[in-house]
C-alpha positions as CSV (number, residue, x, y, z in Angstrom):
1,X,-40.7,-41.7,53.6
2,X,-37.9,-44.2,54.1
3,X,-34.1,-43.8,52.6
4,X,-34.6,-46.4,50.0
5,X,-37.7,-44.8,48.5
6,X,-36.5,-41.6,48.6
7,X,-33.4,-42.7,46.9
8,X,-35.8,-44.1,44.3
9,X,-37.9,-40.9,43.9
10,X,-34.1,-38.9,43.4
11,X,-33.2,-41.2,40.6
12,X,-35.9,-41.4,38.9
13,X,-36.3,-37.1,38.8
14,X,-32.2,-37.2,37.9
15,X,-33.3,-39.5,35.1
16,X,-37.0,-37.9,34.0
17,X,-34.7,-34.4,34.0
18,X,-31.9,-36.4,31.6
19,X,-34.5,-37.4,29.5
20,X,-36.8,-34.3,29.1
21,X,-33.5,-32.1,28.9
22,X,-32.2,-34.1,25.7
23,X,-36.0,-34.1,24.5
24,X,-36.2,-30.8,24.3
25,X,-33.3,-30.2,23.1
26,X,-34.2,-32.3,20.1
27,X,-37.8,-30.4,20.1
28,X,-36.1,-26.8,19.9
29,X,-34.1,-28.0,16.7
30,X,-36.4,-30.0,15.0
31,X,-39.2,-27.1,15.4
32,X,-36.5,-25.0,13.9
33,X,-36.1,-26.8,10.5
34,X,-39.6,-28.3,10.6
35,X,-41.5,-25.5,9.8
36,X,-44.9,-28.0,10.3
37,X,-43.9,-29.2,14.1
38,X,-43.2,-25.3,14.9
39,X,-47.2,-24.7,13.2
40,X,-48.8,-27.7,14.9
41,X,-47.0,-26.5,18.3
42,X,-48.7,-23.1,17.9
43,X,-52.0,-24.6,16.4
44,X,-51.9,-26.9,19.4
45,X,-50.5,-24.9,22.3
46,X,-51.0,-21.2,21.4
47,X,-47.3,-20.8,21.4
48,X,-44.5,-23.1,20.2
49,X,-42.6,-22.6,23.3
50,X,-45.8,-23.2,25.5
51,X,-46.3,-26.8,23.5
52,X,-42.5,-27.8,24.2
53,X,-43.0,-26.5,27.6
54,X,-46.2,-28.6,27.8
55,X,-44.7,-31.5,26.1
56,X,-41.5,-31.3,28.6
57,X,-43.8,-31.5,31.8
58,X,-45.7,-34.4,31.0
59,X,-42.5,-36.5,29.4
60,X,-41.0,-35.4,32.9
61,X,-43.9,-36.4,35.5
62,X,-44.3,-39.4,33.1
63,X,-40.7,-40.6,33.6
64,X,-40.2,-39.9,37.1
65,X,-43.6,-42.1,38.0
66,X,-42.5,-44.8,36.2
67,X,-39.3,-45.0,37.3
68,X,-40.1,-44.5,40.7
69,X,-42.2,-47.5,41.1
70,X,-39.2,-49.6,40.1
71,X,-37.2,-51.6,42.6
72,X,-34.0,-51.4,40.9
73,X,-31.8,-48.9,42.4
74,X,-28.7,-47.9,40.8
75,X,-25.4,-45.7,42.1
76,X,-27.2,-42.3,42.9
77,X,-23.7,-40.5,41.8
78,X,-23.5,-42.2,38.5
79,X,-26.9,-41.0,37.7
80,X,-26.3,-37.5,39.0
81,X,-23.3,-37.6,36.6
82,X,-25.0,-38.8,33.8
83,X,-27.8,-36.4,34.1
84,X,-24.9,-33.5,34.2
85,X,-23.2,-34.8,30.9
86,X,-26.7,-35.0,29.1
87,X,-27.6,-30.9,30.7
88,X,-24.3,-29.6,29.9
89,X,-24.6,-31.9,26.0
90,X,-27.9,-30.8,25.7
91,X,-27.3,-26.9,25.9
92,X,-24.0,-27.4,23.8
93,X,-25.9,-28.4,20.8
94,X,-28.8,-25.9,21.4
95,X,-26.5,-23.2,21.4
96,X,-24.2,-24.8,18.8
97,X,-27.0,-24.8,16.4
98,X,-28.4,-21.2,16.8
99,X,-24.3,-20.0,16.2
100,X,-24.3,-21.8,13.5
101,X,-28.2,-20.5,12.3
102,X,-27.0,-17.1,13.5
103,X,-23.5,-17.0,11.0
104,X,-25.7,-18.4,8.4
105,X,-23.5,-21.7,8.1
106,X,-27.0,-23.8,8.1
């Protein structure tokens, strides 16, 4: 494997991991106050967490092929930095919302 395609395989996991991290971030909260996602992620999976786990893995391999069959090649530290920003966002609001479940302010 040559530098250019492995650059390509690197952005596209940096972006597939931006994109399932903010997914299931969304997932997590919207099972929360959707009692029906949360009961057809049990129905479907066994277990909510193993359906957003599921769901997170195929979003994932999903992105990173795609992306990874693309020519266009952007700034590798720019999408590192991006993916950071959307982890660190991502876990800010997950946590933000269970404080706020937890004080009983929603």
């Amino acid at each position: 494997m040559n530098n250019s395609k492995l650059a390509l395989w690197v952005r596209a996991v940096a972006i597939a991991a931006t994109v399932t991290g903010v997914m299931l971030a969304v997932l997590i909260i919207a099972a929360e106050e959707a009692p029906a996602l949360k009961n057809w992620l049990k129905a479907t999976f066994y277990h909510h967490w193993l359906g957003k786990g599921a769901l997170a893995l195929g979003l994932f391999v999903v992105v990173s092929v795609v992306l990874s069959v693309q020519r266009r090649v952007t700034n590798l530290s720019t999408t590192v930095f991006y993916e950071a920003v959307a982890v660190f966002v991502s876990a800010g609001v997950i946590a933000g919302f269970f404080l706020l479940h937890l004080l009983k302010l929603i």
